[in-house]
C-alpha positions as CSV (number, residue, x, y, z in Angstrom):
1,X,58.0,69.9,198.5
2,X,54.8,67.9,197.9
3,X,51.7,67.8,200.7
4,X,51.7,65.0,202.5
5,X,48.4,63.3,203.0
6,X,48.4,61.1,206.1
7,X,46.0,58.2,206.8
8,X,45.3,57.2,210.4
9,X,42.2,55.5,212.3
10,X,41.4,52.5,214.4
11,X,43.0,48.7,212.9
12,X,40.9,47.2,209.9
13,X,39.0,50.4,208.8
14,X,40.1,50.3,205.6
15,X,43.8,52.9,205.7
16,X,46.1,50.1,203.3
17,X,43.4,49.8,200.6
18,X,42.6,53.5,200.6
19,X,46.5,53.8,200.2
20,X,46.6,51.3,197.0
21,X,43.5,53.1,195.4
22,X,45.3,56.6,196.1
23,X,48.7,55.4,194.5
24,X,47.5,53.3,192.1
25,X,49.6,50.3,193.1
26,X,49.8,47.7,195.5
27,X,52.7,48.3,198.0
28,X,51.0,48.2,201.0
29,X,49.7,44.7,202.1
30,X,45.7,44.6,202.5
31,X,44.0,41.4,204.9
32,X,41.3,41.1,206.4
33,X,43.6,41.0,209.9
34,X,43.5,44.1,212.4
35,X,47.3,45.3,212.8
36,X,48.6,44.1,209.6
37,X,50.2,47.4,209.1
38,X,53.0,49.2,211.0
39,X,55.5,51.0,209.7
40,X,54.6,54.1,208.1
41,X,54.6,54.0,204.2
42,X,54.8,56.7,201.7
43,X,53.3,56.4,198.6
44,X,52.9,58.9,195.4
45,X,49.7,60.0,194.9
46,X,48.1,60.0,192.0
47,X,44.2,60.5,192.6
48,X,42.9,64.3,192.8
49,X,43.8,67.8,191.6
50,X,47.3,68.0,192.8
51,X,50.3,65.1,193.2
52,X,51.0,64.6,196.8
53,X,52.2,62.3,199.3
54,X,50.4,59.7,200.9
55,X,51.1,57.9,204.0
56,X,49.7,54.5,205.9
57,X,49.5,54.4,209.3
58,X,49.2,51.3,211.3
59,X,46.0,51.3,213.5
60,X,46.1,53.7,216.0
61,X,44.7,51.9,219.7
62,X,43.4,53.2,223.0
63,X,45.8,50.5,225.4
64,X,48.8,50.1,222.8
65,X,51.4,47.3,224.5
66,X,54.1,45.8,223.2
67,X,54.9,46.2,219.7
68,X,51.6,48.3,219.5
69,X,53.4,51.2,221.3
70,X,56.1,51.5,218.4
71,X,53.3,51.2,216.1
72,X,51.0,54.3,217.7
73,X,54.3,56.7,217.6
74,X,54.7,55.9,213.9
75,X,51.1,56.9,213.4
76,X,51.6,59.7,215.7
77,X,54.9,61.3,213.8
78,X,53.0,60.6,210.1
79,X,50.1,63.0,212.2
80,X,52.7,66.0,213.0
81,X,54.4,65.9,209.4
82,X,51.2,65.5,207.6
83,X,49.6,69.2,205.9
84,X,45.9,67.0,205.6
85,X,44.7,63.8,207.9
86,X,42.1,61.3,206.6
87,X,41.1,59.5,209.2
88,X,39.3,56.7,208.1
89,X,36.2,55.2,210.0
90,X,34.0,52.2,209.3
91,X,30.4,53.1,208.3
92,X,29.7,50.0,208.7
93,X,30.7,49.1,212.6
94,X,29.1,52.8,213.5
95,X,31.2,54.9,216.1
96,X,33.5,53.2,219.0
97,X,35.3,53.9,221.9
98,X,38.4,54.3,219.7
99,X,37.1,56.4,217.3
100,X,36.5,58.9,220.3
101,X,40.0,58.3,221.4
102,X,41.6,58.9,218.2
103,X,39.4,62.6,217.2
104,X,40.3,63.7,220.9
105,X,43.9,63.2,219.5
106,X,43.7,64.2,216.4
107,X,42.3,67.8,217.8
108,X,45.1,68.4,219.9
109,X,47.8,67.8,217.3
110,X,46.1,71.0,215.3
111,X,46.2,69.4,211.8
112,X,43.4,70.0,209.7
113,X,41.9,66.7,209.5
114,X,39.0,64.8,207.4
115,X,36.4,62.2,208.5
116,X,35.8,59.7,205.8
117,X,33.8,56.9,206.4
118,X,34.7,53.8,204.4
119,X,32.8,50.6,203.8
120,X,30.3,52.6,202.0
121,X,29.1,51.0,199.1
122,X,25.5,50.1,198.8
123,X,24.7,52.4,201.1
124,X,23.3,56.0,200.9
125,X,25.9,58.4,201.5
126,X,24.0,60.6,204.4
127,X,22.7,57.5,206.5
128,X,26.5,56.1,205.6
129,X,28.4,59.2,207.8
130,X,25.4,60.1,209.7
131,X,26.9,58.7,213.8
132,X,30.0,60.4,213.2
133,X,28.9,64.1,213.3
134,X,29.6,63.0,217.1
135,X,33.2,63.0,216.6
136,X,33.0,66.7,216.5
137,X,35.3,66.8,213.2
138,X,33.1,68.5,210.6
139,X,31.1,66.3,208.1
140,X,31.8,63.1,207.3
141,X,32.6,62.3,203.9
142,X,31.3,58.6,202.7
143,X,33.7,56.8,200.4
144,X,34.5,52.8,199.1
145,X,38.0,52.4,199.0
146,X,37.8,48.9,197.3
147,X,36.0,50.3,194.4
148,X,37.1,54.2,194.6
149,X,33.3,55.6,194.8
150,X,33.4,59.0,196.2
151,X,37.6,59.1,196.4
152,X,38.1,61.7,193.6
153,X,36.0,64.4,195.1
154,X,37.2,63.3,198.7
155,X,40.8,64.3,197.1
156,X,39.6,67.7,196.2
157,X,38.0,69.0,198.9
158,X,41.4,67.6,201.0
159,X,43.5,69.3,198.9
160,X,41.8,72.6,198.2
161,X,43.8,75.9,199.2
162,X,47.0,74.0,199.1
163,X,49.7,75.7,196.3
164,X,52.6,73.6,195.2
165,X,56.2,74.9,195.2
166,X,58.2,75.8,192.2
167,X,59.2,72.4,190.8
168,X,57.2,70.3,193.2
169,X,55.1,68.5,190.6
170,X,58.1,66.7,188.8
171,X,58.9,64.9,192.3
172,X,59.1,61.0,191.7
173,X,62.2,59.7,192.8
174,X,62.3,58.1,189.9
175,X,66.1,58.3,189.4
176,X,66.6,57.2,193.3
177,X,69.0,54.4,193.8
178,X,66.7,51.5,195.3
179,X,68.2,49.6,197.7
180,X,66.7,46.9,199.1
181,X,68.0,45.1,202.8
182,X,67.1,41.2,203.3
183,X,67.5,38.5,205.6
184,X,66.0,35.9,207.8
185,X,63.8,37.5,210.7
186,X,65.5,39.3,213.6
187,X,68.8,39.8,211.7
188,X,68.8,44.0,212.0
189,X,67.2,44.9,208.9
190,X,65.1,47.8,210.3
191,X,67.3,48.5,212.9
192,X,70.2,49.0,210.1
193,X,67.9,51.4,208.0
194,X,67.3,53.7,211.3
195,X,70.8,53.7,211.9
196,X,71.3,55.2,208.4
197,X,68.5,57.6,208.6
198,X,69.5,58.9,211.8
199,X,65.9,58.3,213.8
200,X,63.8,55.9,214.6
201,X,62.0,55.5,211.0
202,X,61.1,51.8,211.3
203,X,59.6,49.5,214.2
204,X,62.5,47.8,216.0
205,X,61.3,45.3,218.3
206,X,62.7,41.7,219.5
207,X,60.7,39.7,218.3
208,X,60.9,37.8,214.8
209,X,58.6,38.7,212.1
210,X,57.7,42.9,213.5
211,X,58.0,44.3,209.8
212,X,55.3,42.4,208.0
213,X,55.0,44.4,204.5
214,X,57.7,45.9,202.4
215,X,58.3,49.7,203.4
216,X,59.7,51.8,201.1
217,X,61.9,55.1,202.9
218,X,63.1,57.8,200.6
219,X,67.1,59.0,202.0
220,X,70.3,60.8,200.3
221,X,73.6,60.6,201.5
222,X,76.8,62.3,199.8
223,X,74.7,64.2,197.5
224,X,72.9,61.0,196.1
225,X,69.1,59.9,196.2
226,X,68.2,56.5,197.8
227,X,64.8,54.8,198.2
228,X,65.0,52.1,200.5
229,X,63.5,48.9,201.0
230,X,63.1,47.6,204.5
231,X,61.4,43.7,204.0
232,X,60.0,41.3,206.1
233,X,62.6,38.5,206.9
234,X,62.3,35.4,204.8
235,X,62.4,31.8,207.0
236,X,62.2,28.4,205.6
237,X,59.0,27.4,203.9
238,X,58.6,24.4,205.8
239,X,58.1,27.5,208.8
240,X,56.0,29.4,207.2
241,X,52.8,28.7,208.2
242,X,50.4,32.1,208.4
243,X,49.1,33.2,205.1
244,X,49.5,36.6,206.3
245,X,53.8,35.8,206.3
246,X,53.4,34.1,202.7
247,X,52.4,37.5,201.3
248,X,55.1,38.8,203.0
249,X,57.8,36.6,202.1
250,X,56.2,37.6,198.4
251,X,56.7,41.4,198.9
252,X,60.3,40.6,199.9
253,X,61.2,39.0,196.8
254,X,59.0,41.4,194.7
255,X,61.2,44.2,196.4
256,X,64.5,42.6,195.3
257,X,63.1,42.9,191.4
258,X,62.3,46.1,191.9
259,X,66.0,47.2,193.7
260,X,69.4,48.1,191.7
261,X,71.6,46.9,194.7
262,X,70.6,44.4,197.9
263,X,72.2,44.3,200.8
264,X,72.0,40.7,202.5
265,X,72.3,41.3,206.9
266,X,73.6,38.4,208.2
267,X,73.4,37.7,212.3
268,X,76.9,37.1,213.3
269,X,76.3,34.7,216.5
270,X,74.6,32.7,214.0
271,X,76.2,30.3,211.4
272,X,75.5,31.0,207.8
273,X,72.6,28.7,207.4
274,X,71.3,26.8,203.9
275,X,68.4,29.8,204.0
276,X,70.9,32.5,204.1
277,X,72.8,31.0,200.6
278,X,69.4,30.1,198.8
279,X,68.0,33.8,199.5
280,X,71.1,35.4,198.6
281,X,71.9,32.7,195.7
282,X,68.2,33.9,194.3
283,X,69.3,37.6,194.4
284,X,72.3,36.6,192.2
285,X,70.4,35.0,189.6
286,X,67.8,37.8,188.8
287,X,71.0,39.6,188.7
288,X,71.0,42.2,191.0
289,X,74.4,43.7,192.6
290,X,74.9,42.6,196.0
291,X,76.5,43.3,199.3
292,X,76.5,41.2,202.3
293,X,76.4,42.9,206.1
294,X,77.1,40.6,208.8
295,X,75.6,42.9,212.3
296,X,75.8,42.7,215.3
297,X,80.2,42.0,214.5
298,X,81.0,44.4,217.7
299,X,79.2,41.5,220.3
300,X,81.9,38.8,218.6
301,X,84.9,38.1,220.5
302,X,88.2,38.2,218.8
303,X,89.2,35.1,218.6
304,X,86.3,34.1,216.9
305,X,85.9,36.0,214.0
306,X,88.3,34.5,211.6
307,X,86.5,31.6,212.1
308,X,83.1,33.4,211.0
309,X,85.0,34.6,208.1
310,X,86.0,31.0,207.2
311,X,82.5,30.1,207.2
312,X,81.4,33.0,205.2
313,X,84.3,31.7,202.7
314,X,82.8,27.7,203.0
315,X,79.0,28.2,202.8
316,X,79.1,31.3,199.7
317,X,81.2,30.6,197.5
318,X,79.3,31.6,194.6
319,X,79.3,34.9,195.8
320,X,82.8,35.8,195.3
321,X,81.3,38.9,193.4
322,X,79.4,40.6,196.7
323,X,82.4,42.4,199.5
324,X,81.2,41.9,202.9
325,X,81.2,44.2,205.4
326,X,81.3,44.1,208.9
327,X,79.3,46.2,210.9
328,X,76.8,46.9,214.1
329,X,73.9,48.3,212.8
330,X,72.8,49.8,216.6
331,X,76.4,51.5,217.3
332,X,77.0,52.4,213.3
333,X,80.2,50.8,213.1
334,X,81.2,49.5,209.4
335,X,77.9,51.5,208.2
336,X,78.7,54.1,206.6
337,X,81.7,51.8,204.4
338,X,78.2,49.6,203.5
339,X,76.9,52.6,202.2
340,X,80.1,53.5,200.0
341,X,79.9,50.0,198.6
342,X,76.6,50.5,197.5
343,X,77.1,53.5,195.6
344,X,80.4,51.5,193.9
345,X,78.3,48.9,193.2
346,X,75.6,50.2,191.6
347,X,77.8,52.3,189.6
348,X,79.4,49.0,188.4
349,X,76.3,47.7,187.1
350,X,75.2,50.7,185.2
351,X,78.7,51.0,183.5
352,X,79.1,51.3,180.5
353,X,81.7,48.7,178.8
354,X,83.3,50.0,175.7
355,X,83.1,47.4,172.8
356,X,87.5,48.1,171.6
357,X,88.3,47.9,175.6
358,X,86.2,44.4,175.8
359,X,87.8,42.7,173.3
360,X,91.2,43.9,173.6
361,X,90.3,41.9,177.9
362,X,89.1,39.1,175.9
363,X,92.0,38.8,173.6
364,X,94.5,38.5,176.8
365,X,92.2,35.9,178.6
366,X,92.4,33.9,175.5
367,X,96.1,34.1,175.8
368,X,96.4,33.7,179.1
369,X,93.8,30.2,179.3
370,X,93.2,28.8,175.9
371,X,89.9,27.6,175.2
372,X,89.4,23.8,175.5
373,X,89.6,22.0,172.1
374,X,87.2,20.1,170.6
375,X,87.2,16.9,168.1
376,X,90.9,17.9,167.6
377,X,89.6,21.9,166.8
378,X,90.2,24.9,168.7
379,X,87.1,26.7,170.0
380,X,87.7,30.6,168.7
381,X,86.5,33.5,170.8
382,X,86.8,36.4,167.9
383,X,85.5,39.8,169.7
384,X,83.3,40.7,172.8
385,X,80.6,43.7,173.7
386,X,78.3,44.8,175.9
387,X,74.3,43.2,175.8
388,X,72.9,45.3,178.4
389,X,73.1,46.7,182.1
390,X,72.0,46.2,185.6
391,X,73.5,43.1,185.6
392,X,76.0,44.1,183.3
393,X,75.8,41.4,180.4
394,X,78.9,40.9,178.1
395,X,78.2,39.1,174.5
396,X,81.0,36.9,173.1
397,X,81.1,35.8,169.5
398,X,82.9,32.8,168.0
399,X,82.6,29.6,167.3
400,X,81.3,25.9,168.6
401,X,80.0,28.1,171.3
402,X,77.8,25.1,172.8
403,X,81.2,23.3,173.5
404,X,82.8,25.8,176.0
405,X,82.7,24.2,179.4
406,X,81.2,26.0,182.3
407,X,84.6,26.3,183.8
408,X,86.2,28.5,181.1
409,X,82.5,31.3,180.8
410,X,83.2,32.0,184.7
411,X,87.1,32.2,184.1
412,X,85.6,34.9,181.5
413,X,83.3,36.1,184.1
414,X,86.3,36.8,186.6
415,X,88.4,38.0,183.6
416,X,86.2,41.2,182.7
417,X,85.2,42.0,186.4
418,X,88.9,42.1,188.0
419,X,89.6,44.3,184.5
420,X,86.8,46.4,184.8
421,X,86.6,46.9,188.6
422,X,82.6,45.2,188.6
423,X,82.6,44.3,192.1
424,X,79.3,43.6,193.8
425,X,77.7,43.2,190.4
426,X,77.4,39.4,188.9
427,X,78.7,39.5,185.4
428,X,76.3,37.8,183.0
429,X,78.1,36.2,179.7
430,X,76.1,35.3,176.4
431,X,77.8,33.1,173.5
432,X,76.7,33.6,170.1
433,X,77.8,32.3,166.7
434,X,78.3,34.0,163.1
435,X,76.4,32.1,161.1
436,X,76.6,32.2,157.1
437,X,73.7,33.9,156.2
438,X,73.5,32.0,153.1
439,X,73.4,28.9,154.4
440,X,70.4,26.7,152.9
441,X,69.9,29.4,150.5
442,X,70.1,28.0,146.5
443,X,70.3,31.0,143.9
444,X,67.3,30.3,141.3
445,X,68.8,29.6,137.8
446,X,68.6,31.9,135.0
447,X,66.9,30.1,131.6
448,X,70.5,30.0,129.9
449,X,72.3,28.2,132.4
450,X,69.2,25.5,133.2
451,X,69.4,25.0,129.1
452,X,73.1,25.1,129.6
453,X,72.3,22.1,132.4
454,X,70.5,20.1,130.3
455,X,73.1,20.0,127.6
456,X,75.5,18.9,130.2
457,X,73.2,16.1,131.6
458,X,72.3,14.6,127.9
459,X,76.2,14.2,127.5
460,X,76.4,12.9,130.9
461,X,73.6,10.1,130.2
462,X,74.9,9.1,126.9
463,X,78.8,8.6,128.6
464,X,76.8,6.3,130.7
């Protein structure tokens, strides 16, 4: 197992942009807003002697209320897991009442923690740390997150006298299944990722709009790696007002390029709004496999739910390719089928598709549903293969290929995923033509035959 390197401290000290320096992206949102962060969120890290985990924290406050109580407890479990603590302070502000607060907690939990005192650029590194020797922690360490002065050897010295396990240092989820889960605020997304984790992982609060930034949660199930991808729920942009949601609503979207499969939560007591089909129509088009959870299914009464299916049926029908699945993601019911489908869908759209097997399906479409003629000519579909993966991507050759109606490429859509079993995958099709190479080529002529042509046009002229 790798360390884990958590970062806690007061709200707006600097924890998110320490986090992005550290793991040399830009996961965690960064504002000049106290509270902006939450959940906790793990990040490789890639600055220091060793690899390691790194978490964010949200800010940890003296009166937490509200929302603010889930959001200590996450800070507080990220503390107890942690082998190292940073906790971040602002050289600028000088010590506060929560600072105090925070080191009289941080010494009970045991951990062996680090001051570091950010916003120090400019300033000389002693005067920068010097009011926090009062926090009876050891020496401050004086550091600029937003331009990385002093994080290397702040890395070092945190993880000095920590050995790494036998095959630690190849950790990377890399080969994790990402799975993303998205839908309009207050739908269930976080609540259906705790469910699935088994504890309370992720802030669940009623109220719209609690997960601001896209949190990435490392899980396996059945023997298989999963990374998922809790979001921020998406609303109408007429509604979205707050800059602070804009960025959000762009981390949600950035998370579905980055997933193999997205799971779409629908609220059941609600009807399937315009929102819902242009989120999930987007996910379809960027290609990525699909399944659709309507929660909250156990509060429905009976005699409703066939019409909720009906609607499902009228307001997506473009989605024919993504099962739905019922489920409550507080009780569990219907989750652990979700997670099944995953797993089969993301299997469909990493399959490979022999080339002898996809024309041999072709060949029996055409059969079955001629191509349309056109100007009194048959359009010919000669053989089929595979372009690519994740969306699965089928290439058909033939001819007059910019005359084949709409209708007929998403009759061959339907053809090779009921053939090949690709549900939950869209099925992207590509035309292409066989073009005479030689076309608009003109061999040069040899010297005999142009004095050979010239023979034959002096006859010619004098004929005339």
């Amino acid at each position: 197992m790798l360390p884990v390197i958590a970062l806690v401290g007061r709200p707006n000290v600097g924890k998110s942009t320490l986090f992005n320096f550290l793991t040399r992206t830009r996961d965690a949102l960064v504002a000049d807003m106290p509270g902006l962060t939450r959940d906790r969120n793990y990040g490789y890290g890639k600055v220091g002697s060793l690899p390691y985990v790194v978490v964010d924290t949200g800010g940890l406050v003296v009166d937490a209320r509200g929302v603010e109580q889930q959001m200590v407890k996450q800070a507080l479990r990220a503390v107890q897991e942690a082998d190292r603590v940073l906790f971040l302070v602002d050289s600028r502000s000088g010590v506060t009442p929560d600072d105090h607060y925070i080191a009289q907690t941080l010494r009970k939990l045991n951990k062996k923690v680090f001051i570091v005192a950010n916003k120090a650029e400019g300033v000389d590194s002693a005067t920068a740390g010097a009011d926090f020797y009062a926090l009876g922690l050891g020496e401050p360490r004086a550091i600029s997150a937003a331009h990385g002065d002093g994080v290397k050897g702040l890395m070092d010295d945190a993880l000095e006298g920590i050995e790494l396990a036998e095959g630690a240092a190849a950790a990377g989820g890399q080969d994790d299944i990402r799975v993303a889960v998205i839908g309009r605020p207050n739908v269930g997304k976080s609540t259906l990722i705790n469910r699935l984790l088994g504890e309370e992982r992720l802030i669940s609060f009623d109220q719209p709009g609690t997960t601001r930034d896209a949190v990435f949660v490392p899980f396996e199930r059945d023997g298989h790696n999963y990374m998922l991808i809790d979001t921020a729920g998406v609303r109408r942009r007429a509604r979205v007002e707050e800059a602070i949601e804009k960025f959000s609503v762009i981390k949600a979207l950035q998370a579905v390029d980055s997933a193999n499969v997205v799971i779409g939560v629908i609220d059941a007591h609600d009807a399937v709004t315009e929102q819902d089909a242009s989120l999930f129509g987007m996910v379809a088009e960027r290609g990525r496999a699909l399944l659709i959870a309507v929660n909250k299914w156990d509060g429905i009464p009976s005699d409703k739910r066939d019409e909720i299916r009906a609607g499902l049926d009228l307001r997506l029908p473009f989605l024919d390719f993504a099962p739905v699945h019922f489920i409550s993601a507080l009780h569990g019911t219907g989750v652990g089928e979700l997670m099944r489908g995953v797993k089969h869908a993301y299997d469909a759209s990493m399959r490979e598709l022999a080339t002898p097997e996809l024309t041999r399906v072709l060949e029996t479409a055409i059969e079955q549903h001629q191509p349309p003629l056109v100007r009194g000519r048959r359009i010919k579909l000669r053989y089929a293969h595979q372009g690519g993966r994740n969306p699965p991507i089928i290439v058909v050759h033939g001819n007059q290929i910019q005359h084949i109606p709409d209708a007929y490429k998403r009759y061959l859509a339907n053809v090779f995923r009921k053939n090949f079993r690709l549900e939950g995958t869209p099925v992207r099709m590509e035309f292409r033509t066989d073009e005479n190479p030689f076309k608009g080529k003109r061999n040069p002529l040899t010297p005999r035959q142009r004095r050979s042509r010239q023979r034959l046009m002096k006859r010619v002229k004098k004929r005339s």
